[in-house]
Structure formats: structure tokens, C-alpha cells
N, C-alpha and C positions, 0 to 999 in steps of 0.2 A: 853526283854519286849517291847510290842507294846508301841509305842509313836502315840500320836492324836493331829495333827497340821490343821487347818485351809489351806486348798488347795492352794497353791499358783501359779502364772504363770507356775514355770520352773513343778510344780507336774504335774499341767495337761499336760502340754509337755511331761514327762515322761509317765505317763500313756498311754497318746495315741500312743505311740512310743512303748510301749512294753506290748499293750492290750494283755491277753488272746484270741489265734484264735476263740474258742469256742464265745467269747465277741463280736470280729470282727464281726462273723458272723452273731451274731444277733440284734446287732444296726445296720446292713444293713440291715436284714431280716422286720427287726420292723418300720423302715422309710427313711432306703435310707440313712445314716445316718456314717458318716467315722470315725473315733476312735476320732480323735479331735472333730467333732461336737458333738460329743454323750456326750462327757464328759464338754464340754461347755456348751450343751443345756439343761444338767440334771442341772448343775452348777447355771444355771440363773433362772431355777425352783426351785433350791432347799429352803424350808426352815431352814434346815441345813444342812453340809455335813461335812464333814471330810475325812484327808488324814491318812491314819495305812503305819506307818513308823518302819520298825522291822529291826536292826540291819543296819540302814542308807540306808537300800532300800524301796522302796515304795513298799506298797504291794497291796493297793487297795484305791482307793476313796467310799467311803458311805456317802448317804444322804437321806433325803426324801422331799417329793414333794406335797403339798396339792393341791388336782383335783382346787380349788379356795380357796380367801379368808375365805368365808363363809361353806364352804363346812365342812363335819365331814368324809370325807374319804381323803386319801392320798396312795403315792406310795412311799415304800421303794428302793431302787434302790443300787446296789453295781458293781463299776467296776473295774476286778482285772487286776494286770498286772502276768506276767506269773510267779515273784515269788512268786503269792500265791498259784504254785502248791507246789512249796520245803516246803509249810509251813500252808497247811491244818486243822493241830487244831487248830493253831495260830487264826487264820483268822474264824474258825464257835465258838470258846468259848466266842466271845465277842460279836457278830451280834445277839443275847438274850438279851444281857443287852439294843441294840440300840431298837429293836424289841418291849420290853417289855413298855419300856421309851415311844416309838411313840403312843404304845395302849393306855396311860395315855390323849395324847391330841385329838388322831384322834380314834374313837370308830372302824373305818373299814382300812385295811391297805390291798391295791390289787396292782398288778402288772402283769406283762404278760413274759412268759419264751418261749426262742424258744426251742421247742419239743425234738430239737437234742442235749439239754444243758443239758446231763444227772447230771453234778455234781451240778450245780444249782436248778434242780430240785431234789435231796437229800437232797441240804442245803435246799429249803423251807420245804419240808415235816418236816426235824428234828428239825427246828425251829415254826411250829405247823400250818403251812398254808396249808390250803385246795388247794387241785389240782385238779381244774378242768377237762377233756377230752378235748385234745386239738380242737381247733377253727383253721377257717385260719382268718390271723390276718395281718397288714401292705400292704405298696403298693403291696407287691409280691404273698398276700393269702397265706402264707406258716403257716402250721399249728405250732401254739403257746398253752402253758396251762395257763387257767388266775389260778390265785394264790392269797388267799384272808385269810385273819385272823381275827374274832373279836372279841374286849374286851370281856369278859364276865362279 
């Protein structure tokens, strides 16, 4: 069973030490950005986040991000480390229930995917976000798809 702990130093250590490449490459692709900063910089945005802890390994941090204070959109954000490949359903059965929770406070929920993240871009479509036609997006213009859900 997933365990959901509040991120602590050594997690974020961990995560960035055994980021998914696919991950790597696109918080460089998205702002220049190395697996520790990425997961610090979502960390000090985030309005919540959590660490999924499955069988005493980390599996991924998840949080989300409101654009501001005042603001009615926000960014969901998830970053896995490489055992959430051994562990695939584990990891999309419950990013619904976070999804579903965020559409309650933030009526728009966007974010941006680099293009070559084919399993990312599965999990959004299945968890019901519209997929843009990719944009060139970050310092590098490397084309991204923004990715957008809202309340109904």
C-alpha cells in the first residue's frame, strides 16, 4: 500500500538522485533546471505536496502550485523516481483522487509536458486533461504540450 508522507530533506535527496531520465530531461528542457532544483523549486511553490512511499521506496513527489495567491488556476506537478516504472498502476490509481481534490479549490488545473514524455502524456490524457498541439516552450524552444483540465 502507498504511504503519503510530507517530503522530507533526505526525499528530496532521493528523488533527485534517482529522477526518471524521461523527468531529467524535461526540467532541463522546461528551464534549465537539474533534478535537485526542479524538485526544490516545485517544493517552495507548492501549495501542497507529498512524498508516495510503496514498499519503503520513494516512488514520486506530487504537489500542486497556484500561478498566485489570488489566482483560480494552478499547476499539478508530479516527479517520479525510476521505481515508478516497476509500479505503474500503483502510481496513476491515485493521481484522481489528488486531480479530482485540486478541481474542488482551483477551477483550471494547467501544466506543460515535454513532447518526448510519451508516458506522461498518457497519464494526463487518462486522467482527463486536454492536450494541447505541442508549442516550443523554456529557455531551449523545445516543443512541449500544455495540458489543461477544468471543473465542470
Amino acid at each position: 500500500m502507498i504511504k503519503f508522507t510530507l517530503p522530507t530533506d533526505d526525499l528530496v535527496q532521493e528523488l533527485a538522485d534517482n529522477m526518471r531520465q524521461e523527468e531529467v530531461d524535461e526540467v532541463w528542457a522546461s528551464g534549465k533546471h537539474t533534478p535537485y532544483e526542479a524538485v526544490k523549486y516545485s517544493l517552495e511553490h507548492a501549495h501542497e505536496a507529498y512524498a508516495a512511499v510503496l514498499d519503503g521506496k520513494l516512488i514520486c513527489i506530487v504537489g500542486v502550485s497556484p500561478l498566485s495567491l489570488l489566482s483560480d488556476m494552478a499547476s499539478p506537478w508530479l516527479l517520479n523516481t525510476n521505481e515508478s516504472k516497476n509500479k505503474p498502476r500503483h502510481l496513476v490509481k491515485w493521481t484522481k483522487t489528488f486531480i479530482d481534490e485540486w478541481k474542488t479549490q482551483w477551477p483550471i488545473l494547467f501544466n506543460y509536458v515535454d513532447a518526448r514524455y510519451e508516458a506522461s502524456l498518457r497519464w494526463a490524457k487518462w486522467a482527463g486533461f486536454k492536450v494541447y498541439d505541442p508549442q516550443p516552450y523554456g529557455p531551449f524552444g523545445m516543443p512541449f504540450h500544455k495540458i489543461e483540465i477544468r471543473r465542470e
